[in-house]
Structures are given as structure tokens and as C-alpha cells.
C-alpha positions, 0 to 999 in steps of 0.5 A, spaced: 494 058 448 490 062 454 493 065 458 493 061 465 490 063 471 496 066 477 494 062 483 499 067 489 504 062 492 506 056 495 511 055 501 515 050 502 521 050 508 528 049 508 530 049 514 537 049 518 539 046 524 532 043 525 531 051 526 527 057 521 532 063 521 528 069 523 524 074 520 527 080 519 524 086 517 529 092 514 528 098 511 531 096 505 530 089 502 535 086 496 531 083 490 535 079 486 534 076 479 538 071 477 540 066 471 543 061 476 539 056 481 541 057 487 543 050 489 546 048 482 553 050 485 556 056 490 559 062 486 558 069 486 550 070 487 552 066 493 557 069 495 555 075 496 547 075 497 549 070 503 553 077 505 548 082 504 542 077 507 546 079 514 544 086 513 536 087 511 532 081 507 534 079 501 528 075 495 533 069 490 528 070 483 531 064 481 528 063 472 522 059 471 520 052 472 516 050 465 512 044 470 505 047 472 498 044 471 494 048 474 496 055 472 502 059 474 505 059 481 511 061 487 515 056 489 517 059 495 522 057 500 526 061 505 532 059 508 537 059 514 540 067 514 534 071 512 534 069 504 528 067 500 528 063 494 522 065 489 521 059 483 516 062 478 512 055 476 509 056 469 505 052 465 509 048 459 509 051 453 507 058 455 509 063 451 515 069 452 509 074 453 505 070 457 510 068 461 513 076 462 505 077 464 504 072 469 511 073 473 509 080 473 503 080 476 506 073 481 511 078 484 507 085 484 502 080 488 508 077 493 512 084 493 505 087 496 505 081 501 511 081 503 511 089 504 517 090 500 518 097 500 524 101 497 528 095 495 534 094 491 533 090 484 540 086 483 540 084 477 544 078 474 540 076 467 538 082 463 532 077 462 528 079 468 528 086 466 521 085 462 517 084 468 520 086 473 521 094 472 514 096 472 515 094 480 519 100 481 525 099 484 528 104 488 535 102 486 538 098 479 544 095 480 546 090 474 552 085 477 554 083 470 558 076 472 559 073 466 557 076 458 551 072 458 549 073 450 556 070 447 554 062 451 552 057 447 544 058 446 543 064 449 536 068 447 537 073 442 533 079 445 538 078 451 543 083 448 537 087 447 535 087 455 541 088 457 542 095 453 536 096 457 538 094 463 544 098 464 540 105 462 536 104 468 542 101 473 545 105 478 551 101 478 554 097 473 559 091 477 563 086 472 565 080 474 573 081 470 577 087 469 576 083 461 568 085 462 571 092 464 574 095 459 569 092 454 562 096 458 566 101 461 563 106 456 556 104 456 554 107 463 558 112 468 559 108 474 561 102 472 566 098 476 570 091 475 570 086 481 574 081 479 572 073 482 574 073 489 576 068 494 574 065 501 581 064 503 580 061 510 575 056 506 579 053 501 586 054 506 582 047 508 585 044 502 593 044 505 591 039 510 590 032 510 584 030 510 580 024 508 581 020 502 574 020 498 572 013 496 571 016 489 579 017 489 581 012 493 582 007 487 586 013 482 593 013 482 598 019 483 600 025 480 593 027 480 591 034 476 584 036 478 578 039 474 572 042 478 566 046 475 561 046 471 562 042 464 559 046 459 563 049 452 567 054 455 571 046 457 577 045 451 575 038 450 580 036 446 585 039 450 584 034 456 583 029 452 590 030 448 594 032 455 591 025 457 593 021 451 600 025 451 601 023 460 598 016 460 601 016 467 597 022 469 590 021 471 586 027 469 579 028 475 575 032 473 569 034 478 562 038 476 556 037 472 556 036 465 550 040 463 545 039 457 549 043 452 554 038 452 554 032 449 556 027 454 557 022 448 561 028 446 567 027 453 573 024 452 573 017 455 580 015 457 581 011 462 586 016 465 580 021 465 575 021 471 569 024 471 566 024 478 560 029 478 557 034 482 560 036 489 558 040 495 562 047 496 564 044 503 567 038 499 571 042 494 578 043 499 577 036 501 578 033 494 583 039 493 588 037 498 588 029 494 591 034 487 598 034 486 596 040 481 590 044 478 587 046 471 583 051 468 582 048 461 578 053 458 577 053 450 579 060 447 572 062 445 567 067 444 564 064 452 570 064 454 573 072 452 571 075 458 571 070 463 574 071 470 574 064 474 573 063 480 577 057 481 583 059 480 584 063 486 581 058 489 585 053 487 592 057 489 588 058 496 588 051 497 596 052 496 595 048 488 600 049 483 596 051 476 595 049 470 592 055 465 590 055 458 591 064 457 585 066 459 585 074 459 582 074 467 587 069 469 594 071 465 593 078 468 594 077 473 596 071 475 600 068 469 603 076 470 605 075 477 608 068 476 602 065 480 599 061 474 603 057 469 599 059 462 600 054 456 599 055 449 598 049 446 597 042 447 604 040 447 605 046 452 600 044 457 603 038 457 609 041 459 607 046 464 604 040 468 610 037 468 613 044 471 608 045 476 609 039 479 615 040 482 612 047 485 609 044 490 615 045 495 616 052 493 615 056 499 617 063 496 612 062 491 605 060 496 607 066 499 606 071 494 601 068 492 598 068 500 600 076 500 595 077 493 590 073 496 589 078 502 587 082 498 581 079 494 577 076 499 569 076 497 568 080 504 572 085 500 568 085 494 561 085 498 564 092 502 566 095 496 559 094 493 555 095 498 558 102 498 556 103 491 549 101 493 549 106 500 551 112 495 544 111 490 542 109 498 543 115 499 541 120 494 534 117 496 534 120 502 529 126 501 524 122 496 519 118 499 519 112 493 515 105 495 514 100 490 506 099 491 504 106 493 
């Protein structure tokens, strides 16, 4: 096909409050390329990114939109707390070339717009190194959440980018010590930031609240599930724990996203799927759980995985449930925190024994002094001092990005 014509940028507004955040005009801007958009569900880009934007401006690239009928586009849309959502919109069935071609040029277009100069480029998809780096960033670094190249229907040159990427990087950051020792010998600054917790959020869980409607008619005990439905889910295993605890209702909260089958769920009427909920909602349906899980298959999705939840979970105060995970047996399982189970008929007992944990004061004090130190400010500081170091080294050179 004909290459599209590259129309600038379109504007669109969210605003907060009825009020537009102020601009800021910082010396050093964040670029972020991520794999996730930024309203599916609140995770580590979120964290992190509303934390620097604190600080100088930071741009949100999120994948391209195959949607347009007039050429290619930036849906931009700036939102409370110095953060740019940048959507690129492309027409459908544009090819990998083209569509690298057109972003390249829409963002060399936008950057020089918007007087991006001397900016860090944070990467979580290798997949944005072909049209981003001819844009020269002046900083690399690669914030390698998850090992994005073992999920299902990933693109085959991701593996390929990604080698590339962190030649480039100035840092390397992984999601999980897992992830660690797997990359620790393809770059020579390389640090494990495992999954962090806003603990006085989910704290929120341990307080009475409300009874949303959608749980209101679903008896006790109650173990809860939250995030996304996706292959890393073990199926099979909810669906036998539920077969096996009839008296138990299983919930389970989060979008079933299109590489899962929704004929393919287990539908017993003690199985309650409830969909998608908002990061404010999640202590509130927390505190109406008797126990939480982490049902993960034992995978090539899951072998490096660090999930978020489970802190969150304990910070709620909620015993766990986990399948053995490597991030969540060392060292949750190891601490005594995190009840792993082996096996289905396992699963099924630890549930059992996690439901007389609930009272246990002894055990959510160790895990409240463990909490205290994994809090997501932590991480950002942590991280922003790495940055500050290639920061740093730049002093004495005169890099701009559209010279």
C-alpha cells in the first residue's frame, strides 16, 4: 500500500477537577514507550511515571491505534500531574515498515513542537526502538517489567529489539529478581526492582467498607482474584479448587483480554466473574475477601514474573494463596507470608489454612515490617538515582535532540 500522509497531532483533554495541570517547562523531559495503555489497569508504568511527572515532563507513547481514515495521527491527551498521553493512529492494515516510518516522523514532528531537549527515553517495549532512536535521546533506560517475548502471540523480532535495546540502555531495570539473574550478564548496569506496594492505599482493605452490589448476593468464605485474565491464569486449577470447595465462592476481578477464550472459563456457579475495576475499587472489594490467590499456570509467561498483587494483597491484611511462582516463593513463600501450594488437591488445603490466618497478629506484623521497605517511592528513588548518574555524566556535553 501507499504510504499514508503524516498529518501533526490532534488534542484532546482530560482534565481533573474541572482544572488542566499546568505546564511545566523542566530541563530534562521522560519519554516513555510503553506496551500498556495508560487507562487499562494501574501497574508499574503508572506507579512510577506519575512519580516522575512530579518532577519535569513526562510524554506516555502508548502502541498504535490501526483505526484512521485520513492518514496517520497523534491523539494527544494531557492529563492532570504534568503527564502526556500520546496515541499514535495509523491506518488499518499499514505495514511494520510504514507504521515505524510514520511514527518516526509524527514524534520527530511533535518532539520538535514541544521542545523536547535532552530527554530520557524509558523503555517498556523493545518494540519502539525502530522509530524512536534516530530521535537521539540522551538517555536509555530499559525498565524490563515483564519478559514480554515468552507471552502468548508476541511479535517474533521483539527478542531481536530487545538485544538491541539494551546495547543502548544506560540502565537496565527488571521487574524481579527472576528476571535478574536471567539478563544480569547482558549489560553492566543491570538492577532488579521487584514489584512494589502502595501500602497506605491497599491498607484501606482492612477497614470496613461498603459492600459493592456485585458481591452483595455471593456468600462467605470468599477468595478473591484480581487482574488481568489472560494465559498466565491456570484455568483448570480454579475450576478444580471450585469443584473440590463447593461451599467456597471463588471471584475473580479483572478483564479477560482477547487472547483468552471466554467460552474457554470455567463457569460453575460458585465462580464469579465481575470484570474490570478501577485501582480506588480494589482495597474496597479486598476487605469483603476472607483470602486472596494468585493462581498463576507454571509457564514460559509466568517463569519470571513478579506480581504486583501479592503485596497488595498482604498490605490489605489478606492471607495468600499461591501457585509457586519463583517472585512470590522467594520470598514471600520463604518468609512465611505467602501459603504456596503444588497441586491442586494442595491448593485446596492451604485455602483451608489461610482461612484460619485471618486472626493471626504475629504473622501481619512481619509482613507489615516487610512491607515498609518495598513501597513504590522507594523504587522511583532508587531509580531516579541511577538515571541522575548518566544525568550526570552529560554535564560537560551539549546533546539536543533536534539541534
Amino acid at each position: 500500500m501507499s504510504r499514508a500522509p503524516i498529518l501533526l497531532a490532534r488534542t484532546t483533554w482530560a482534565p481533573h477537577n474541572g482544572q488542566m495541570a499546568p505546564p511545566m517547562n523542566l530541563s530534562t523531559d521522560l519519554v516513555c514507550f510503553s506496551h500498556l495503555r495508560w487507562d487499562f489497569v494501574y501497574q508499574r508504568p503508572q506507579h512510577l511515571m506519575t512519580r516522575f511527572a512530579k518532577h519535569r515532563r513526562v510524554f506516555y507513547i502508548e502502541e498504535p491505534v490501526d483505526d484512521s481514515t485520513e492518514g496517520a495521527w497523534l491523539e494527544i491527551m494531557i492529563r492532570a500531574g504534568n503527564i502526556t498521553r500520546v496515541i499514535p493512529h495509523l491506518e488499518p492494515g499499514t505495514d511494520r515498515i510504514s507504521a515505524n516510518q510514520q511514527q518516526a516522523s509524527l514524534f520527530k514532528n511533535y518532539f520538535r513542537a514541544q521542545q523536547i531537549d535532552r530527554a530520557t527515553f524509558w523503555y517498556y517495549t523493545p518494540m519502539a526502538i525502530p522509530f524512536s532512536m534516530d530521535l537521539l535521546p540522551s538517555r536509555v533506560i530499559y525498565d524490563c517489567m515483564d519478559e514480554l517475548a515468552a507471552f502468548k502471540n508476541a511479535p517474533p523480532q521483539l527478542r531481536g529489539y530487545e538485544r538491541e535495546l539494551i546495547a543502548r540502555a544506560d540502565h537496565v531495570f527488571t521487574g524481579g529478581h527472576s528476571l535478574y539473574h536471567a539478563k544480569r550478564n547482558m549489560h553492566p548496569s543491570i538492577h532488579p526492582f521487584p514489584s512494589s506496594i502502595d501500602v497506605e492505599h491497599f491498607a484501606q482493605g482492612r477497614r470496613q467498607h461498603p459492600e459493592p452490589e456485585d458481591l452483595q448476593a455471593i456468600a462467605h468464605p470468599r477468595v478473591g482474584f484480581y487482574g488481568v485474565i489472560d494465559e498466565r491464569a491456570d484455568l483448570e486449577l480454579i475450576a478444580e479448587a471450585a469443584e473440590r470447595l463447593p461451599e467456597w465462592q471463588f471471584v475473580m476481578v479483572g478483564p479477560v483480554v482477547n487472547k483468552v477464550d471466554e467460552s474457554s472459563l470455567p463457569r460453575l456457579g460458585n465462580i464469579h466473574y465481575l470484570g474490570a475495576k478501577s485501582y480506588d475499587e480494589l482495597p474496597v472489594y479486598l476487605s469483603h475477601w476472607d483470602v486472596a490467590m494468585v493462581p498463576f499456570a507454571l509457564n514460559e509467561s509466568t517463569r519470571f514474573i513478579s506480581p504486583t498483587k501479592t503485596p497488595e494483597y498482604l498490605a490489605a491484611g489478606k492471607p495468600v494463596v499461591s501457585t509457586p511462582i519463583r517472585d512470590v516463593v522467594r520470598p514471600y513463600g520463604e518468609k512465611g507470608f505467602v501459603n504456596i501450594a503444588t497441586s491442586p488437591q494442595d491448593f485446596v488445603a492451604k485455602l483451608h489454612a489461610a482461612l484460619q490466618q485471618t486472626d493471626d497478629a504475629e504473622w501481619l506484623q512481619r509482613v507489615d515490617q516487610y512491607l515498609a521497605g518495598c513501597s513504590w517511592n522507594l523504587t522511583w528513588q532508587g531509580m531516579a538515582a541511577l538515571e541522575a548518574q548518566a544525568e550526570d555524566a552529560l554535564e560537560s556535553q551539549s546533546i539536543v535532540l533536534f539541534g
